[in-house]
Each structure stands twice: as C-alpha cells, then as structure tokens.
N, C-alpha and C positions, 0 to 999 in steps of 0.2 A: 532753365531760362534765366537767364542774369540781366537785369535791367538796374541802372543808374540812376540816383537821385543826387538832389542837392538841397540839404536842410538844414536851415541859417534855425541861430537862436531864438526869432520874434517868430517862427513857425512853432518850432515844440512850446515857444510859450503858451502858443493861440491854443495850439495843441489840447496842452494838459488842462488849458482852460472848457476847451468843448468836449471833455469826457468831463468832466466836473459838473458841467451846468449845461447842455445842450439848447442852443441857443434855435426858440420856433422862427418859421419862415412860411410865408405867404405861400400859398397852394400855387405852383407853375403848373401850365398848361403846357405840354410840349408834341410838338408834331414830329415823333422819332424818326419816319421816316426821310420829313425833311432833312431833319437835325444827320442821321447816318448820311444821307445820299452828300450833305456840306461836306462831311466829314471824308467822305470817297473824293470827293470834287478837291479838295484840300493835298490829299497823296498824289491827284494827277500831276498837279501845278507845281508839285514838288521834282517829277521824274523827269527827266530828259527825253532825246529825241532816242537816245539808244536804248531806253528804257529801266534808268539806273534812276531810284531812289534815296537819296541819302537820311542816312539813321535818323539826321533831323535839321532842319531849316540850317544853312550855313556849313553844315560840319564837313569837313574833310574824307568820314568814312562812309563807306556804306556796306550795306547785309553782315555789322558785324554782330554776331553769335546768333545767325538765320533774322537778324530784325528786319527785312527788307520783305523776307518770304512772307513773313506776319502782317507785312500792310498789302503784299499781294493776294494774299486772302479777303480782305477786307473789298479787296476791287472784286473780287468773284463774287462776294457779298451785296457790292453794290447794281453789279451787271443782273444775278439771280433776282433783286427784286425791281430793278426801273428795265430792263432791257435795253438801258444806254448804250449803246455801241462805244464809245468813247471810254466806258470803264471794261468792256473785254479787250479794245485795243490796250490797255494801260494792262492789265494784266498780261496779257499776249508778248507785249514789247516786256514786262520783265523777265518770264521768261527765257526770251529770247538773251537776253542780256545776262542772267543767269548759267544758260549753259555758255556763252560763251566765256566764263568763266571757269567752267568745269575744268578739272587734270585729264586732259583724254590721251594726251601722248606718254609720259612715262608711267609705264608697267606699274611699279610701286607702290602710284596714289591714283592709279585712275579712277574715274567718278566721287573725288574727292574734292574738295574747296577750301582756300584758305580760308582763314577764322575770320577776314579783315579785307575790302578793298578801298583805295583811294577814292574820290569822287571824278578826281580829272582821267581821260581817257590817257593812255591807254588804260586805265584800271588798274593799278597793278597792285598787289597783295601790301598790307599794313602789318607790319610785326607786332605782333599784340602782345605784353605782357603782365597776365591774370595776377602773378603772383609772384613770389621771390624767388630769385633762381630759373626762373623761366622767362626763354625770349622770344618766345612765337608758338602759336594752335594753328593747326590745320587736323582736317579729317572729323569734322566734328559727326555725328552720327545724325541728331535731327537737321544739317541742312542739307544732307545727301537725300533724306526720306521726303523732305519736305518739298525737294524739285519734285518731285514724280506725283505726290500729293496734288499738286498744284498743273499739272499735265491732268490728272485727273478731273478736276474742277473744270480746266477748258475744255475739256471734251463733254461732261455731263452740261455742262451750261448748252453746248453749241451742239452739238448730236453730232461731234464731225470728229475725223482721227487725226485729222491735219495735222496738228502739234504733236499728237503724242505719236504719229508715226513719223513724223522728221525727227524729233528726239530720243527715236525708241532707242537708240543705243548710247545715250546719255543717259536712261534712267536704267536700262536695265546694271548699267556699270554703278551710276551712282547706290543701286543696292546693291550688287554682286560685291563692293569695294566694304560695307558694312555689314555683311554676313560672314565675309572674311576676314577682316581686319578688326573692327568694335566687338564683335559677339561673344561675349564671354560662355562659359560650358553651363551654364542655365537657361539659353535663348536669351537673355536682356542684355542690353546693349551699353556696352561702355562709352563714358564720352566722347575721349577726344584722347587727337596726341598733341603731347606738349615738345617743344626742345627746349631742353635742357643749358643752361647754362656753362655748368661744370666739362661737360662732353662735346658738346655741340649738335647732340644725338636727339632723334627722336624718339620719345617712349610712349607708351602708351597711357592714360591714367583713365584705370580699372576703376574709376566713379560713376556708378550707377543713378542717373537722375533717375524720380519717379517719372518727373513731368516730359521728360526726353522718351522713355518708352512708350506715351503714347502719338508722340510725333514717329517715332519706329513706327507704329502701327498702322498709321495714316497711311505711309510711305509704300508699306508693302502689302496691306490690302487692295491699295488702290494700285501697285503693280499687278498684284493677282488680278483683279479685275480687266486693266490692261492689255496684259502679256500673255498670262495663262501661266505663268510658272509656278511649278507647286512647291517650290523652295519658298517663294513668298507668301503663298498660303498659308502653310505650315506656320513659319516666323508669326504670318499677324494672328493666328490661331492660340499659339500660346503667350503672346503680349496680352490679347483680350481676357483671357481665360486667370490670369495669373497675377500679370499686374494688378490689379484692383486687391488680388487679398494677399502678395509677397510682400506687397510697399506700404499695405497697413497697417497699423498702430492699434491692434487691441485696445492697449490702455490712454493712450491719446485720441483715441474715437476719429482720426485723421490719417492720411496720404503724412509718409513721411519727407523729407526730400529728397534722400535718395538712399541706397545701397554701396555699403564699403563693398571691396573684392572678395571680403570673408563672410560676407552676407550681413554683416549690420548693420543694423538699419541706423542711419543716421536721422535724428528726430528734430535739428536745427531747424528752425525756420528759415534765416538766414536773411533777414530781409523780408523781400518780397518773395523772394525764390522760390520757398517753401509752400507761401498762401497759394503760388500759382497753383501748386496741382489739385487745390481741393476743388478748384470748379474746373481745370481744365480736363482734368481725368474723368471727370462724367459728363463732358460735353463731348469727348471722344469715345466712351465707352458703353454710355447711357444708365440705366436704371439696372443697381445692382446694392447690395447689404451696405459696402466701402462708400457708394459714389454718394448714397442717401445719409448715413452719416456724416463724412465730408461735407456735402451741403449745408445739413443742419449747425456744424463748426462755423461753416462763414456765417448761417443767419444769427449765429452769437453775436460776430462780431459787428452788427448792423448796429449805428446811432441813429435816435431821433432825426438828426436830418437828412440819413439816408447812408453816408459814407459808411467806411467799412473803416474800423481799424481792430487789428488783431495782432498786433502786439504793442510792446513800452516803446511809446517812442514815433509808432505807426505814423507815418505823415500823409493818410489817408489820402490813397493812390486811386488814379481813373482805372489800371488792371483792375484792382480789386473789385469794383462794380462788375467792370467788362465779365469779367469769369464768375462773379455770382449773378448774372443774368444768365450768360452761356445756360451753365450750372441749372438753373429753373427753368429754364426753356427746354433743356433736354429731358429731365426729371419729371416735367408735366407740371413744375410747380405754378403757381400763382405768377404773375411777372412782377420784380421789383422794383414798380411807378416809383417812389421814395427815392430809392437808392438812384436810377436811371435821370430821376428830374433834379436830385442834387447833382450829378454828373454834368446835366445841360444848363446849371445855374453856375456851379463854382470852378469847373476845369476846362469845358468846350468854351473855345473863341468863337463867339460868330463874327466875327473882324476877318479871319481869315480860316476858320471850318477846321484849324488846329485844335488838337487836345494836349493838356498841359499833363508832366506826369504825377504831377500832387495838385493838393488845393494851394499849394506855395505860389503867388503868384507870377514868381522868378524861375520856375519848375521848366525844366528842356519841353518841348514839343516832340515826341520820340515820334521816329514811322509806326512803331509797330505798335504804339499805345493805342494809334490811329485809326490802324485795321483793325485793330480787336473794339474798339468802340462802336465803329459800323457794323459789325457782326453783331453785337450787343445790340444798338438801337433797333436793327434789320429783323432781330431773330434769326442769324444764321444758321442749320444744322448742316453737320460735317458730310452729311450728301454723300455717305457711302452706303453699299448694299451691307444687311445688317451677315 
C-alpha cells in the first residue's frame, strides 16, 4: 500500500524537536464512537450519486492503488456499529460503482481495474506513472481481492446475497483474473503490471507486497465463503498459513515489506509502506509468533503523546495509529487510549469529520486514511470465518 505525504521543513523541525523532549498534554476525553461514526459521515459527503469517492477532497482521481476500497470499508465499519442505513447505502453505491469499473469484456484483463480513475463520469482510467520508464498500472492484485472482500462485508452486515449474487460473476473473475495472472509458483501474489515505456508492453512486476498478501486473503476466503470454490480456499489457506512466517524477519523481529521474485526479502521500510504491515498483517491474520512480535515493533515506536514514529524522519502518520489499534484489537491487546486521543486532538478535523494524513497541519485528507480511522475508533474486526 503506497500512501503520499507532503513534508515541509517547519514539520521535521517540530519533528526532531518532539522525539527530543515530548512535549505533556492535558488528558482528552473522547467519545470514539462519536468521533468514527464523524469520520464515516465525512467519506459519505465526500461520494457522489454514482457512488464514487475521491482519493481526497478536490482531487481529480479516485480508487488509486484500492484507496477508495479502504474508505469503503470504513462505511461497513460504520453500518456494523450504528446500523445507519445511509452508511450501507454509501457502501452499497461503491460498490456498485466499482464493478462498473471492472474489465469484464476483453479476455486478457477480465476482472481486472485500472490502477487510476478520473473523478468526472464517464470515469475513465488515469495513467499512473510510479516510476521511471513506466507509463501506466493496471491489474493490481489487492483491488481485484478487495471487491469480493467488500461483497463480503455486504452480505455478512445484511444476511441478504443481493449484492454478491448480482455481482457473483464480477468477483468470481476479479479472482479467476489473479490466480492467473499475479500468482507466482509459491501461491503469493505478485503486484501488479506495469507498461513499459521503452515497448509500450505490459509486464508484469514480480513484487511481492507483504501487506498485499493479506488483502489476497481477505479476497478469497471471503470468496470461498461466497462461492464455494475450492481454488479460493486453498489460495486463502496458504496466504494465512505462510505469510506470517515467509515475510518475516528473524532478525528484524518484523513483517518485511515485501518479497523480490527470487525470494528476498526486501527489509526497506519504504516510508510508511513498510509500517503498514506490522499491524495490518495481524488485524487480517490474528494471533500468531510474527503478528505478536510485529506488534510489540510498533509499541516501540509509541511517544509520550501517543503518535507513532518509527523511522528518521517519520512525520507521524493517522495510519500508523489506525493499524496499531487494528493490531491490539485483534491481538487482545489493551487498546491504545494515548495513541487514539492523540489521533482526535492533532490529525481528526471536527470541522468537517476529515483525517489529516500527518500531524502537518497542511497534510492531504486521504479517503483511505479515513476508513482506516473509523475502523480504529469503531474496533472493527475483519468479520471473516476463522
């Protein structure tokens, strides 16, 4: 998961100054549930009639690298604890709006999505380029897993098949299209394709996220459940089974970020990229040797006033709470009041129910920072059969 910041000079100064001296702060009282359900109410206000979300207030794209799927979670989060009607339609309506995004006509990429869509209708795909030499992603592997995930969720919320049997043959392709295409010969799943520049070709690149194998997993257990197909069983069988101790770090006592094609492991943190998997992997996986170490990595990186930072530089991000709550909610741990009430003092707007994605007060308001924060104050669990 690749998430964007923006960090001026007078931040890392503030920065380096509050790992230096952690500056106390008056005990906040916070009513999380209020504070998540804001924060649900916030992603409605943001989607449209068709059901489309933009990555974040103003911007031109939307669901680029699954961000969109991430605040639609958050609405399943906020439906599962008020029984709002208004937050299952907003999930309902994405979607809806999602598959009709889907590749269902040509052979090649069916159940596939581009990496990128515009905001204005028609929608149409945004050329994304990650990196040098490359002029566009599609075929990503967790926003193929994450429709069906999310079909899922509407159904366990509502006891009803409505959705997932109008869309059964959108998800069962959106897996069929990454068991074939993404799957490398270990069962874990390759990112994405990129085109190429130099060709104008699409190739594949054989990068193994950690934090993407358990969005794979989501995706096709909650098909097995579904569908009944035992190709997806199987798949989420050895995702759960293996992830957790092939993506670990012995000697860094952490989730790495992810897996070269020859199997090393790559130990970059990358950012935030990295942090993501140490509480996202045990909010998907639960209680295991990997996930309880991980954990205990982020509560290193706890300061006095609750933020996380865990690396040079860290400009103490709303994810990182978000996923070291996850993280303790699944684990059984204690819950992280500290970390959670710095969340609702220094990054949650209550102006308009937005999360910032640092304490920078200039920081984007991302969708997906959004849903993972409702999920967080909510105590969401991933609501699959173990």
């Amino acid at each position: 998961m690749k998430v964007k910041s923006l960090i001026c000079a007078f931040a890392l100064t503030c920065l380096a100054f509050s790992q230096m001296a952690p500056i106390a702060s008056e005990p906040l009282v916070v009513d999380y549930t209020a504070t998540g359900l804001k924060v649900a109410s916030y992603l409605l206000k943001q989607q449209n009639a068709d059901g489309m979300i933009p990555d974040e207030p103003g911007s031109q794209i939307v669901n680029e690298d699954s961000n969109m799927e991430y605040a639609l979670i958050g609405l399943a989060a906020a439906y599962r604890q008020s029984h709002n009607v208004h937050y299952l339609k907003g999930l309902e309506r994405g979607i809806t709006w999602l598959a009709a995004r889907e590749e269902m006509t040509d052979p090649a990429w069916r159940g596939s999505w581009m990496y990128a869509y515009f905001t204005t209708s028609p929608y149409p795909p945004v050329p994304v380029s990650p990196d040098v030499g490359i002029t566009d992603v599609r075929g990503v592997d967790s926003t193929s897993a994450l429709f069906v995930y999310l079909l899922y969720l509407d159904k366990k919320l509502t006891g009803t098949d409505t959705l997932s049997s109008l869309y059964e043959p959108n998800a069962r392709a959106s897996l069929n299209f990454i068991l074939a295409h993404n799957r490398s010969a270990d069962g874990f799943f390759d990112s994405s394709w990129q085109k190429w520049e130099s060709d104008g070709q699409w190739h594949l690149w054989t990068f193994r996220y950690s934090a993407d194998q358990a969005d794979d997993y989501l995706g096709m257990q909650a098909g097995w459940i579904l569908y009944g197909d035992s190709r997806y069983s199987q798949s989420a069988k050895l995702l759960k089974s293996q992830t957790p101790v092939r993506f670990f770090s012995t000697r860094l006592r952490r989730y790495v970020l992810g897996m070269d094609e020859d199997g090393t492991l790559n130990p970059d943190l990358d950012g935030f990229d990295g942090v993501f998997s140490q509480g996202y992997l045990p909010w998907v996986f639960g209680a295991n040797i990997g996930n309880a170490s991980s954990y205990q990595w982020l509560t290193r990186c706890v300061r006095a006033s609750g933020a996380l930072i865990c690396f040079q530089g860290d400009p103490q991000y709303s994810l990182s709470v978000d996923i070291y709550t996850l993280a303790a909610s699944s684990l059984n741990r204690p819950r992280p009041v500290t970390s959670l009430n710095w969340l609702a003092k220094t990054t949650f707007d209550p102006l308009d129910g937005g999360v910032r994605d640092t304490r920078d007060i200039t920081s984007e308001k991302y969708s997906n920072v959004a849903g993972f924060t409702v999920m967080a104050f909510l105590g969401f669990p991933n609501l699959l059969t173990p």
